[in-house]
KOLZA-256034 format. One record per residue (C-alpha): x, y, z; residue number from 0. Coordinates in steps of 0.02 Angstrom, whole numbers, always signed. Layout:
BEGIN
<<X,Y,Z>,NUM>
...
***
This chain:
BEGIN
<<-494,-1775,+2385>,0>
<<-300,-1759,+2340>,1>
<<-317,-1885,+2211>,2>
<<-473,-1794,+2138>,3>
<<-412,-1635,+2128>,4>
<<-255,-1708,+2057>,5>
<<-366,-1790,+1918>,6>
<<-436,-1617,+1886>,7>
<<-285,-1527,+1859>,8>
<<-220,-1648,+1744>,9>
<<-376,-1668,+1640>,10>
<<-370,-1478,+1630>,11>
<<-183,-1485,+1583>,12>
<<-241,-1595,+1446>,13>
<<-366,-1483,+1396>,14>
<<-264,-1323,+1363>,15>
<<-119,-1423,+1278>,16>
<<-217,-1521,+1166>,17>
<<-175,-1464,+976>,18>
<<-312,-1362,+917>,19>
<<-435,-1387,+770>,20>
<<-458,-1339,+628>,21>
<<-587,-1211,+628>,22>
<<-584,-1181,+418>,23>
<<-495,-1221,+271>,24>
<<-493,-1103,+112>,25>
<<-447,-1173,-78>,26>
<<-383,-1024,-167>,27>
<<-499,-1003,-330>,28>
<<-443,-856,-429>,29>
<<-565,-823,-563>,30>
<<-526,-925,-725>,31>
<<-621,-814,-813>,32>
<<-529,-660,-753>,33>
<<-476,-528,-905>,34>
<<-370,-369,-912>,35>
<<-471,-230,-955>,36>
<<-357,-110,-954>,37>
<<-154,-104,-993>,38>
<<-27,-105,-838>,39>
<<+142,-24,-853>,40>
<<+183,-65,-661>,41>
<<+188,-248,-593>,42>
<<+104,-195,-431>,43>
<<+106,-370,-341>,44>
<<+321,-347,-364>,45>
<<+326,-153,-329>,46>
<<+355,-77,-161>,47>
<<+198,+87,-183>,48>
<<+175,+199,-43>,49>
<<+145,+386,-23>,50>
<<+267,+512,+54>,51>
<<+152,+663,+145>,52>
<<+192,+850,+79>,53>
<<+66,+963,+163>,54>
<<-100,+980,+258>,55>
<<-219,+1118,+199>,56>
<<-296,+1198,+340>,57>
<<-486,+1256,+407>,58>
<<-568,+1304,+535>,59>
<<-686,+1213,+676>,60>
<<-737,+1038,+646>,61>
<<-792,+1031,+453>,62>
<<-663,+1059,+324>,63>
<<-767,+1124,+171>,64>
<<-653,+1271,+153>,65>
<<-466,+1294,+160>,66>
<<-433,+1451,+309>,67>
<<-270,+1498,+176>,68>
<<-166,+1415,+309>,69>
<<-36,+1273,+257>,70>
<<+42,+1136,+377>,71>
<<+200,+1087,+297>,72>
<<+257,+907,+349>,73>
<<+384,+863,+214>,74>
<<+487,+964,+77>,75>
<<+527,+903,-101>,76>
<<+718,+898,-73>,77>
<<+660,+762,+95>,78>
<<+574,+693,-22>,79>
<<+719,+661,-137>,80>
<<+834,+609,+15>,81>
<<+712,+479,+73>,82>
<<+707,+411,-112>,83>
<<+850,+385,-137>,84>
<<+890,+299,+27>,85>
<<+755,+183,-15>,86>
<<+814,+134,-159>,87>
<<+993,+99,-71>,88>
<<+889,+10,+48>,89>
<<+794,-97,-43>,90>
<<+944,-127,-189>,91>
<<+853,-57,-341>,92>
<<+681,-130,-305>,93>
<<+541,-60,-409>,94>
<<+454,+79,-334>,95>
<<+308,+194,-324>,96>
<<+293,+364,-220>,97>
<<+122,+459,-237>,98>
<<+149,+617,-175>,99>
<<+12,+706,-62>,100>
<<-50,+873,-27>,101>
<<+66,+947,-209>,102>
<<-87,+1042,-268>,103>
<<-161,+1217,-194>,104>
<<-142,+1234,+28>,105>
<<-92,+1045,+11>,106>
<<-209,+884,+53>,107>
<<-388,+896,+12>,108>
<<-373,+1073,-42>,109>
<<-488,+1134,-185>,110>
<<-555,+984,-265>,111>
<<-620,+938,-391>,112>
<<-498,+1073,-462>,113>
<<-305,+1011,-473>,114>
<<-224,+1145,-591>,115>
<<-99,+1243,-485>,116>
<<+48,+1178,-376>,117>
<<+58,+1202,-180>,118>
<<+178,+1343,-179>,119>
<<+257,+1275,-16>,120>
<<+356,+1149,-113>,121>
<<+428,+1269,-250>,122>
<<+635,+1223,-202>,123>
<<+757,+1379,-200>,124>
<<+791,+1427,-392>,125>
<<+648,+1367,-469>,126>
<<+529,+1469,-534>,127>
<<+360,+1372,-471>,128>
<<+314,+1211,-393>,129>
<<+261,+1123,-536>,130>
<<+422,+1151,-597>,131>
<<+508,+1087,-414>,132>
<<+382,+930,-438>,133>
<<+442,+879,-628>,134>
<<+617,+875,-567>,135>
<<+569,+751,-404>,136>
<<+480,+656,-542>,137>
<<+650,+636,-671>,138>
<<+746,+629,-512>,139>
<<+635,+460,-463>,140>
<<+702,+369,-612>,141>
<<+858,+360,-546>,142>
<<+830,+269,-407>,143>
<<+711,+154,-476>,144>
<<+533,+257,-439>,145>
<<+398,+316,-531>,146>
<<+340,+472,-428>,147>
<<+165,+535,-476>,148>
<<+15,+607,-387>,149>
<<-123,+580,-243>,150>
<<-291,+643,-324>,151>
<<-458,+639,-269>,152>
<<-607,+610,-407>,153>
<<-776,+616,-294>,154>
<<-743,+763,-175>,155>
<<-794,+950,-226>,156>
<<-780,+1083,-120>,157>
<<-868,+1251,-103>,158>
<<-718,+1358,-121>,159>
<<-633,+1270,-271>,160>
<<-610,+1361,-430>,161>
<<-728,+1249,-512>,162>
<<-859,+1265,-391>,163>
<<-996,+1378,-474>,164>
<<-949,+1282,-638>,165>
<<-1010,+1113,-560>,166>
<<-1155,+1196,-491>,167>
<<-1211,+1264,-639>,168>
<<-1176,+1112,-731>,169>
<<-1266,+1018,-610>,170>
<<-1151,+875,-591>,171>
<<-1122,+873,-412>,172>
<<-1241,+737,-324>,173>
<<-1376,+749,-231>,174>
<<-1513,+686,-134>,175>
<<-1695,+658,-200>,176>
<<-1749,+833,-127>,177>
<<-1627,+891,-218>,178>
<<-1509,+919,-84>,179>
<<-1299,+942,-135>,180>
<<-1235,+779,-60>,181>
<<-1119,+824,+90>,182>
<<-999,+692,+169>,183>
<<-1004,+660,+354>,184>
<<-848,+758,+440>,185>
<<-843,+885,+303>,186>
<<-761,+787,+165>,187>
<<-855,+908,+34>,188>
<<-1002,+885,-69>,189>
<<-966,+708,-186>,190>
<<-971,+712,-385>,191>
<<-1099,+597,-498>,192>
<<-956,+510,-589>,193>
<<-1091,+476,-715>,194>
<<-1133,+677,-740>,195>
<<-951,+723,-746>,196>
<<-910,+624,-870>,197>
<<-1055,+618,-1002>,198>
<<-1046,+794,-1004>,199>
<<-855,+807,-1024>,200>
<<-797,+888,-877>,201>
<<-688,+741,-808>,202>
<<-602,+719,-971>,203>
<<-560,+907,-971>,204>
<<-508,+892,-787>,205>
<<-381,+753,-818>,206>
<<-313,+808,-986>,207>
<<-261,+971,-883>,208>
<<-189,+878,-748>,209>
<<-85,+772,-889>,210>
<<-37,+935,-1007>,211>
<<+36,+1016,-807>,212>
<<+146,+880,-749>,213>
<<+213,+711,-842>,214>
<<+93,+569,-762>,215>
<<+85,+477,-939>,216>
<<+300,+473,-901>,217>
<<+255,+416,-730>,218>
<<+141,+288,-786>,219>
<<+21,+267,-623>,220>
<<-66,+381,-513>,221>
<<-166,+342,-345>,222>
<<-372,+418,-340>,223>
<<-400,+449,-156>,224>
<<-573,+399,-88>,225>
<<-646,+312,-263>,226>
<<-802,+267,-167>,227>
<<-966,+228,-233>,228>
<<-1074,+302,-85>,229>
<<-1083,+451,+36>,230>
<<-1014,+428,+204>,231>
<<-1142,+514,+320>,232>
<<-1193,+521,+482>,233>
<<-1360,+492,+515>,234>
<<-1485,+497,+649>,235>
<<-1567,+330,+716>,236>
<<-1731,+288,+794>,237>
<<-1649,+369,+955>,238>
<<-1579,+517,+895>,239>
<<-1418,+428,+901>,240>
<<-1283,+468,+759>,241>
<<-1223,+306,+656>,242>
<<-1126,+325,+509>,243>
<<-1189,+251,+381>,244>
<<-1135,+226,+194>,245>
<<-1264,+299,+87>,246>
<<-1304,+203,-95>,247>
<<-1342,+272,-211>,248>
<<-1250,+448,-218>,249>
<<-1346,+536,-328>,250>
<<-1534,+500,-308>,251>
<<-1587,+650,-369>,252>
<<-1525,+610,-558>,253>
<<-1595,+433,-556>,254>
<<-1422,+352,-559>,255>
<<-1401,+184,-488>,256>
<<-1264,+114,-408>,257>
<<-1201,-4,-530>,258>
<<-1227,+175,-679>,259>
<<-1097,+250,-565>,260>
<<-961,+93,-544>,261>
<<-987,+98,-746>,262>
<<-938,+272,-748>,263>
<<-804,+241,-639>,264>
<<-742,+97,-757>,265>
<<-737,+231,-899>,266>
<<-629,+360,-797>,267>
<<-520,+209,-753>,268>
<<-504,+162,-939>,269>
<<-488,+349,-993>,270>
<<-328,+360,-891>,271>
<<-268,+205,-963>,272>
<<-284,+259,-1130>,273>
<<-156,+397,-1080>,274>
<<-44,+263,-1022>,275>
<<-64,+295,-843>,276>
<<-148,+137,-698>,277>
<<-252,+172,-575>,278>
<<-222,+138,-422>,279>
<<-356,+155,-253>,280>
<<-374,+183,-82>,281>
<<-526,+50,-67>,282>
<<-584,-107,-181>,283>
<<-737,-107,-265>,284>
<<-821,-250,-336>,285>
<<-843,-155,-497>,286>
<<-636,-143,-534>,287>
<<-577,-308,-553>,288>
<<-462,-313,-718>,289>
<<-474,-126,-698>,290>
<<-340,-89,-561>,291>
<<-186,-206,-503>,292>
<<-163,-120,-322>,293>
<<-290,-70,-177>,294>
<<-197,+33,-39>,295>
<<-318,-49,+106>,296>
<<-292,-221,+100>,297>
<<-408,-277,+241>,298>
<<-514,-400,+167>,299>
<<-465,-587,+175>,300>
<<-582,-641,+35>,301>
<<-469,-535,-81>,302>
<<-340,-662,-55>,303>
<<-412,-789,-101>,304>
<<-518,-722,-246>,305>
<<-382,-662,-353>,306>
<<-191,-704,-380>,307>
<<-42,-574,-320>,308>
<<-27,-521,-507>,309>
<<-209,-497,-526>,310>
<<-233,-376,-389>,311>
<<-118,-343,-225>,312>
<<-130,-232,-85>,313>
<<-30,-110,+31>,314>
<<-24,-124,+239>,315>
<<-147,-253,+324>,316>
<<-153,-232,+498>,317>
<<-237,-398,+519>,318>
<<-154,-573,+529>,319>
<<-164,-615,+361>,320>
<<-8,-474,+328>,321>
<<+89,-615,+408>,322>
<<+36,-738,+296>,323>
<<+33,-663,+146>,324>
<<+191,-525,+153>,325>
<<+116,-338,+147>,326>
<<+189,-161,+86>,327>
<<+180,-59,+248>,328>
<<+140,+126,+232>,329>
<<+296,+209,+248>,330>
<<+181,+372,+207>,331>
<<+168,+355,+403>,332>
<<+361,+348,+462>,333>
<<+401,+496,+339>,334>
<<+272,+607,+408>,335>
<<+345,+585,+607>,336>
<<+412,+782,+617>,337>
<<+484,+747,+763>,338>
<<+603,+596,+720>,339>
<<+755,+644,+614>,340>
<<+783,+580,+451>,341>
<<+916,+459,+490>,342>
<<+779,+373,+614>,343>
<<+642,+377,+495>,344>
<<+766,+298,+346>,345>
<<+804,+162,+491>,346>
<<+609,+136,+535>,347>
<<+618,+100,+336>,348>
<<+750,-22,+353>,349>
<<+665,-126,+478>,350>
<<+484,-119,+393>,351>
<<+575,-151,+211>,352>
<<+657,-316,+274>,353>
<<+503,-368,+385>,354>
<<+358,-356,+260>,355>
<<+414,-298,+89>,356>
<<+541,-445,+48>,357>
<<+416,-565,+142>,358>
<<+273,-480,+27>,359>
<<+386,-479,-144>,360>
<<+467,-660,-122>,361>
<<+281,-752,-86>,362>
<<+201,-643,-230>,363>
<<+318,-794,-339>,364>
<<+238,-917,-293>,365>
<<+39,-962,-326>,366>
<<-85,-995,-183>,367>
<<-152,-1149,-155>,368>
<<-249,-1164,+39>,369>
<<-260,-1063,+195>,370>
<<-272,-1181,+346>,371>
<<-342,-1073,+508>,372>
<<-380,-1149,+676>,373>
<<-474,-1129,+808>,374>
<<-344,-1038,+932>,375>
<<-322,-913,+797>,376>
<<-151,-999,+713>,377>
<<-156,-1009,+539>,378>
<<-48,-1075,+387>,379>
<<-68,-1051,+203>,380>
<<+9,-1160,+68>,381>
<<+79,-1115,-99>,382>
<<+178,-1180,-234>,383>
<<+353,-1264,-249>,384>
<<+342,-1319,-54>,385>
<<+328,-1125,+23>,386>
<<+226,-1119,+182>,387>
<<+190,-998,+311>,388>
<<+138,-1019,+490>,389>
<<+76,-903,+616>,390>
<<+74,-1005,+772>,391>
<<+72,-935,+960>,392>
<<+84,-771,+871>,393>
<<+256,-786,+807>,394>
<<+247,-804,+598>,395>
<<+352,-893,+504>,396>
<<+410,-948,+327>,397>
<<+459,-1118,+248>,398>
<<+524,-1189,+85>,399>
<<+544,-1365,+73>,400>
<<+554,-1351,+274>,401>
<<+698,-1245,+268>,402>
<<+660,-1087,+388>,403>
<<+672,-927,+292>,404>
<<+587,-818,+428>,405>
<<+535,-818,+604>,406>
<<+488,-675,+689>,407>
<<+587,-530,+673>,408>
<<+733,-637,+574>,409>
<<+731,-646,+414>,410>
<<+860,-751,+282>,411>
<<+747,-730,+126>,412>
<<+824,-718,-65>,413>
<<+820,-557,-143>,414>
<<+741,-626,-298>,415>
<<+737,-453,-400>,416>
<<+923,-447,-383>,417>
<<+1030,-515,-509>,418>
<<+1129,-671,-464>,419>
<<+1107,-744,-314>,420>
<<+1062,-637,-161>,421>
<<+991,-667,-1>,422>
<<+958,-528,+119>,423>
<<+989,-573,+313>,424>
<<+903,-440,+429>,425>
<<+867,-445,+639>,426>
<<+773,-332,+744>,427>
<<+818,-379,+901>,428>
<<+1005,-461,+813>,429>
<<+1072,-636,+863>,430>
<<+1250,-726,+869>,431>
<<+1293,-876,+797>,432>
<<+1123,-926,+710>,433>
<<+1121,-1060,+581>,434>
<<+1036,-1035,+430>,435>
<<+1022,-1191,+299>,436>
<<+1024,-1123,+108>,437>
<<+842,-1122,+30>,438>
<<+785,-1205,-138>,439>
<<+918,-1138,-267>,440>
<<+1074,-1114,-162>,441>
<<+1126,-1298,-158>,442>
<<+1277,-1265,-246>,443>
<<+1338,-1119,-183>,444>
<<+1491,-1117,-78>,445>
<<+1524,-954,+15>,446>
<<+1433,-788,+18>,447>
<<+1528,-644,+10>,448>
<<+1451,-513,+142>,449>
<<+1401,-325,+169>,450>
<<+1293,-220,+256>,451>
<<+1174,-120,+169>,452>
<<+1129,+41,+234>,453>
<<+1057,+238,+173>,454>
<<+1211,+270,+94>,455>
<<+1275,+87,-7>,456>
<<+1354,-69,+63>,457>
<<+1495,-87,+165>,458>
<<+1626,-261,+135>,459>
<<+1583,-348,+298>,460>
<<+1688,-513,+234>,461>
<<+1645,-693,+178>,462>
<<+1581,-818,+265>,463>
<<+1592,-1023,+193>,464>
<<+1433,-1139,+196>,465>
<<+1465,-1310,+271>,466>
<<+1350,-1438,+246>,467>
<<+1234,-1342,+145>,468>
<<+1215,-1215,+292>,469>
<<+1269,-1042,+363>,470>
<<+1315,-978,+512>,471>
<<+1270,-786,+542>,472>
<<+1292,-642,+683>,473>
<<+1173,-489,+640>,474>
<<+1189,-345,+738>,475>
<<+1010,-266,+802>,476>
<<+921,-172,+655>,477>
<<+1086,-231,+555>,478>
<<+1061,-271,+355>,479>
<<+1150,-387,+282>,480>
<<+1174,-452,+84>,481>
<<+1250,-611,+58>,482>
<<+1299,-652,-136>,483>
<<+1297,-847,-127>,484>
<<+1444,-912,-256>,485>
***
């Protein structure tokens, strides 16, 4: 019986330690037939984009389809300014794009489809209005490396906007095939027939307003909120039970199809471009390809694999893939933490800067060749010039050429938008005595010359020599370092 059960246990041993298989394997096929139809001014796929959150309008009860006059002010423009600039110390010039949300009327969500007055909230001491307090965030951006332009919404219209009646009138708001205005589930207002708006004019006049109030063409970009092609609603089933349920098309009632209203968006899209502003959105659609270079949801896999970096990239991915592939975390959601002081939220920054961003921006160099995933739920993708990542036992990890550039929450990656050559050490938890070896590029280097890089510059931390082709480094926890390799 000993020996049995001693059989058992080893042939289960065996069993849970055996390597595990591979469960699919993904050539990356970007279309060869894929075309800009539209000009960018932003390389998305190299720029750090994220929102910083100004205000809340509010309402009362459960359904927001009217502001109560009420404003919940989470962040001023002169926090806005400090947090730009420290993360462009931070981040040592990278290219950036803030879209600011909640500028217009009570703040987010207020008044659309109308966006012609400033949230008077933000108006900074001395300045006459807030349009004028939002132009000067916008020249201050250029300073420090970031285009700062707007959150709008194009589909929402609510009953007590300014342009309400007109719409109604005009009969451009969508509806049902009873006729019915087209309310959202959860009170997200009545949605717009993109085709409507615009064949009668009213978008055009809409945007050229927003352009003639503040300088988006000087910006370059600007981020439509909720660019959907269907009404969110919640609807009943066979039990009386609520599911919410994506309703195509939106506007029944005017005999529009689905694919009449991706057109239309495709003209607003191309109408913006020919101001010299992108588009970017909150969701991919099938119809935008060649249309827009940056989707703030990046939770599909297949978009990986369908299209390179440059030809569309995404923002935070909460799924395993961000590992992988390098993501642009939300920082809209550190900013917005009231209760955290600034000099916490600049260091929450810090840490998600050197653990996605310069993953994100260094891979985005490289093309795409296979993702590898296994049965256990490890995974590994290829790309070009010998990179590699790994996720194994949860822990991911990067490779050149078998050289470890990242593991965990350590990271000795090259700064490659830096000129000369740079490689940024960072630790979460810190670590003494690690070595690193020098990746592809750094063979002939001979000593970096060290500093810490914090909110307010670098600090001369010393120099350190490279034996062998390798360095040894101590990082302090949450501690930044830059080396400059000579």
């Amino acid at each position: 019986m000993i020996k049995r059960n001693l059989l058992v246990a080893i042939a289960l041993s065996a069993a849970f330690s055996a390597p595990a298989q591979v469960a699919s394997t993904t050539e990356f096929t970007p279309s060869a037939d894929f075309q800009w139809k539209v000009n960018m001014r932003h390389d998305y796929s190299h720029t750090l984009v994220s929102k910083l959150f100004l205000c809340q309008a509010c309402y009362d009860g459960k359904l927001r389809m009217r502001d109560n006059g009420k404003k919940d002010l989470r962040m001023n423009l002169d926090e806005c300014h400090e947090a730009i600039k420290a993360m462009d110390a931070i981040s040592l010039g990278m290219s950036k794009v803030i879209y600011l949300v909640g500028w217009q009327y009570n703040g987010h969500d207020s008044k659309y489809p109308a966006f012609f007055e400033g949230n008077t909230s933000l108006t900074r001491p001395g300045d006459k209005s807030p349009i004028e307090s939002l132009k000067w965030l916008m020249r201050e951006g250029k300073k420090y490396h970031t285009a700062v332009s707007l959150h709008i919404n194009l589909t929402d219209c609510y009953p007590d906007s300014p342009l309400f009646d007109e719409y109604v009138r005009e009969d451009v708001i969508a509806r049902d095939k009873n006729g019915k205005l087209m309310e959202s589930a959860y009170g997200w207002g009545y949605k717009l027939s993109y085709v409507e708006e615009y064949n009668k004019g009213l978008l055009q006049k809409r945007v050229d307003s927003l352009c003639h109030l503040l300088p988006i063409s000087k910006a370059g970009t600007i981020h439509v909120d909720a660019f959907i092609d269907h009404v969110p609603q919640e609807i009943p089933d066979e039990n009386g039970n609520l599911q919410f349920l994506n309703v195509r098309p939106m506007d029944a009632y005017h005999g529009h199809t689905p694919e009449e209203e991706s057109e239309a968006q495709r003209k607003i899209i191309k109408y913006f471009d020919d101001k010299g502003i992108d588009v970017t959105t909150e969701w991919f659609s099938e119809g935008f390809p060649g249309y827009i270079s940056y989707v703030y949801h990046y939770y599909d896999k297949s978009l990986y694999t369908r299209f390179s970096a440059a030809q569309l990239s995404g923002g935070d991915d909460a799924s395993k893939y961000a590992d992988l592939f390098g993501h642009c975390k939300h920082i809209e959601s550190i900013f917005i933490q009231q209760e955290k002081s600034m000099e916490k939220k600049i260091a929450e920054f810090k840490d998600a800067f050197c653990l996605s961003s310069l993953k994100r921006d260094f891979l985005n160099h490289f093309d795409r060749i296979r993702l590898t995933e296994y049965t256990n739920g490890d995974a590994e993708v290829t790309f070009s010039e010998g990179v590699r990542t790994t996720l194994s036992d949860g822990v991911a990890r990067l490779w050149q050429n078998e050289v470890l550039l990242a593991e965990g929450e350590n990271v000795f990656i090259p700064a490659r938008w830096v000129d000369g050559k740079n490689i940024i050490a960072y630790s979460h938890d810190g670590y003494k005595g690690r070595e690193w070896t020098l990746p592809a590029g750094f063979e002939k280097c001979r000593k970096a010359i060290v500093t810490e890089v914090t909110a307010d510059g670098e600090t001369k931390v010393g120099k350190l020599p490279v034996r062998n082709g390798k360095i040894t480094l101590s990082v302090k926890p949450s501690q930044m370092l830059r080396l400059r390799m000579k």
